[in-house]
N, C-alpha and C positions, 0 to 999 in steps of 0.2 A: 542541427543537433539531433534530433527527432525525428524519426519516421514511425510511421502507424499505419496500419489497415484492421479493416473489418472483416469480420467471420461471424458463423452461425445466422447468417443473416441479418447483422446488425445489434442482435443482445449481446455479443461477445466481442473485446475490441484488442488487439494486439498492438501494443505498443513499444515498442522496440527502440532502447536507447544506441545511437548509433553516429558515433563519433570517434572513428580510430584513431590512434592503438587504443586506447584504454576507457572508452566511451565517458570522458571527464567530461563534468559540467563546466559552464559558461553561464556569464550572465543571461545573456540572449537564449539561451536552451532551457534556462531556469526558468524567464517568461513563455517561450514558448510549452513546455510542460504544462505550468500554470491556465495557462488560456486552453490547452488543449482538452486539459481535467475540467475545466469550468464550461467548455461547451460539450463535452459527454452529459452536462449533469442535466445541461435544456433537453437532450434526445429521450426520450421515457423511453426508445425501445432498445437503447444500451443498457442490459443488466449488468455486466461486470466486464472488467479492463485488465486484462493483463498485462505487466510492465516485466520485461526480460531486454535482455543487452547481446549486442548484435555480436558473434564472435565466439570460438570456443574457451576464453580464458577469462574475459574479465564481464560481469554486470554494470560495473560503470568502477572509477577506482577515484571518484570524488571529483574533488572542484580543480581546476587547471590552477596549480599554482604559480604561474609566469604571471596572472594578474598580482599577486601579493609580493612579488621579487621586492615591488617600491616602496614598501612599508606606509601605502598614504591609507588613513585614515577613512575619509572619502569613499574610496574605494574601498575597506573592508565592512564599512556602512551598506552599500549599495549591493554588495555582495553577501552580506547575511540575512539584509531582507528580501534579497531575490530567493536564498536557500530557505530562508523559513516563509514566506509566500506560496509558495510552491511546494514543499512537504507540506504544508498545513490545507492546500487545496488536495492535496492524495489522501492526506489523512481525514477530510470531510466530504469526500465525495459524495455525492450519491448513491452511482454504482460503490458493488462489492469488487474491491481491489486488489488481486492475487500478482505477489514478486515470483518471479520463475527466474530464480539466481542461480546463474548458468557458468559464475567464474566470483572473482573476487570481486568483492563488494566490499568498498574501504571507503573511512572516510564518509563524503556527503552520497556515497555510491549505498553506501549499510545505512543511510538516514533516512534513501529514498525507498526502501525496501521497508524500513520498519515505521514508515508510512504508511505502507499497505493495509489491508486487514490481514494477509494470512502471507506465509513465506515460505515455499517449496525450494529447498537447495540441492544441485546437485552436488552428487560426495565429495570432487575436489574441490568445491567454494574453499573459502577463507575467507574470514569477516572481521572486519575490526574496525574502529576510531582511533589510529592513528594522529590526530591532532596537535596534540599536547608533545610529539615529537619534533615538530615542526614550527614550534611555536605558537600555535592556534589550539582552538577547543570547537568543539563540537556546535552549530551553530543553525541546524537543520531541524529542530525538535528531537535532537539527538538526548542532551542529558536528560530531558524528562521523561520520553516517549522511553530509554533504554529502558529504566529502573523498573517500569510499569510491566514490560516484558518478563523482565530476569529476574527481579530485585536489587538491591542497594548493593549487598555485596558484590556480585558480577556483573552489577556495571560501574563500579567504579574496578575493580580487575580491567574489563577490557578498555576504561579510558584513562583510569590514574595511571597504570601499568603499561598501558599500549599491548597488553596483550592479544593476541590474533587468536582468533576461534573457528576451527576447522567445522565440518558438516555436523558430524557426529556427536560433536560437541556441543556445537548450537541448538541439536533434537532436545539435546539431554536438557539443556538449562532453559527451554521452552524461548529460543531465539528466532529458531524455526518450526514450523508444523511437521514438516516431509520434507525425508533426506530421498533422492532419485539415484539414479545411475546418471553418471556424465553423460551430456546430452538427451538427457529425459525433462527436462523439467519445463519447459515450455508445453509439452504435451500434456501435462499431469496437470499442468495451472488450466492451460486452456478446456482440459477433461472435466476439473472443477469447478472451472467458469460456467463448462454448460449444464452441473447441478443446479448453478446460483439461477440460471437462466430456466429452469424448469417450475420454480417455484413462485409463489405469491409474488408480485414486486410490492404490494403494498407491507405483506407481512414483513420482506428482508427488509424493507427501507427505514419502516417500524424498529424492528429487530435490533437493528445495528445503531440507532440512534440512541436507545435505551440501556446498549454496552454501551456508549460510549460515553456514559452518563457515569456509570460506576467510574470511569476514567476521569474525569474532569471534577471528582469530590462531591456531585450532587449528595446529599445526605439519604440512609438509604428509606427512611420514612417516607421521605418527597418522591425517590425515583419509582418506588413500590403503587404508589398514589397514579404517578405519571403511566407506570406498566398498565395497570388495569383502566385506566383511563382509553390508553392504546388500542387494548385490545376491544373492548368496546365501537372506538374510532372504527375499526376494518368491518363490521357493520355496514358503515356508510357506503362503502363498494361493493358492484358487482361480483368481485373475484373471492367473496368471505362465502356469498353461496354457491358459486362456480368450482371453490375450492372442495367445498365440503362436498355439495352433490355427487362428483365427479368421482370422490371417494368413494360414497356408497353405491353409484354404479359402478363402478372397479372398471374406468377409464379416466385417461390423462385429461388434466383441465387445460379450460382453452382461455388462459390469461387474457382479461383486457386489459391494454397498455393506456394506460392515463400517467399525467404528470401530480404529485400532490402538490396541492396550495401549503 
């Protein structure tokens, strides 16, 4: 289901879904993702993971529906917690997690993308939750993760409605970051990647856990308490005086890579 290699010398990981025609998920693709994101998280010298889809047309275009022809139960069991398993490992990664949506991204293909932290589409993308036309609903950390994106109104448009939402579209309602030129967007994520890879690992890993806090209702009294708590924490590393020093001589710092407890 899955192919992956390294770049950047290992802070930067490209991970390429890659199952033609339409790089559709599988149970079996869905744990393999799963185990793949979870052992990026043991590596401290992977800073960020690029997920793009093998092919000029499609990012992935969801889950293979031949499993569901049989209407078993069972099996739509087994099949929702592979999909929410595995977007909920993309969407707590460790590394910073950039989609390079390179084609359409439908279905569990847009769940695995708004998984990420940041989404770069090229102009012909098309993106939708098609679901609910098919009988099903969204089942990947799709209903909740949209709303948080777009809000209430435009995600219930693109999953009560089944509407499809082009590039430019998706800039506009903050669906995407960055609209590219076809076939840019693998470049531009992996360009981004190696911002993410230039910076503190403690501060991003910091960083992104304390959005992610505003996302899951922490109140914002406690998370504010938790911020400066944090920031305090990068103290305890090397790379809070590496970072700074490196500043004030006006040259690049030299990250040490640790894993945090």
């Amino acid at each position: 289901m899955i192919e992956f290699e390294y770049a950047h010398d290992g802070a930067v990981v490209l991970l390429t879904l890659s199952r033609p025609p339409a790089n559709a998920f599988t149970i079996d693709g869905l744990r393999q993702l799963q185990q793949v994101i979870e052992a990026f998280n043991r590596e401290p010298q992977v800073r960020a993971v690029v997920i793009t889809g093998s092919g000029p047309k499609f990012f992935s275009a969801g889950a293979d529906l031949n499993a569901f022809a049989g209407g078993e139960r069972e099996v739509a069991r087994t099949a929702a917690s592979a999909f929410g398993a595995a977007f909920e490992a993309v969407q707590q990664a460790r590394p910073v997690v950039i989609a390079a949506i390179n084609g359409y991204a439908m279905g569990g293909g847009l769940e695995c993308a708004l998984a990420c932290d940041i989404r770069i589409a090229e102009e012909h993308a098309q993106l939708a939750l098609p679901e609910p036309a098919v009988g099903l609903l969204p089942c990947g950390c799709g209903t909740q993760t949209l709303p948080w994106l777009v809000g209430e109104g435009w995600a219930k448009r693109i999953i009560l409605t089944g509407e499809r939402v082009n590039a430019q579209t998706a800039l506009r309602i903050g669906l995407v970051e960055e609209v590219v030129a076809t076939g840019g967007a693998r470049e531009a994520a992996l360009a981004m990647a190696g911002r993410v890879a230039s910076l503190s690992p403690q501060a991003v890993s910091a960083s992104k856990s304390l959005i992610h806090q505003a996302r899951n209702g922490v109140p914002r009294g406690a998370a504010l308490a938790v911020e400066r708590e944090s920031f305090v924490d990068l103290f305890d590393s090397p790379n809070q005086r590496e970072g700074v020093n490196a500043f004030l001589e006006k040259r690049k710092p030299r990250w040490h890579i640790e894993m945090e407890n």
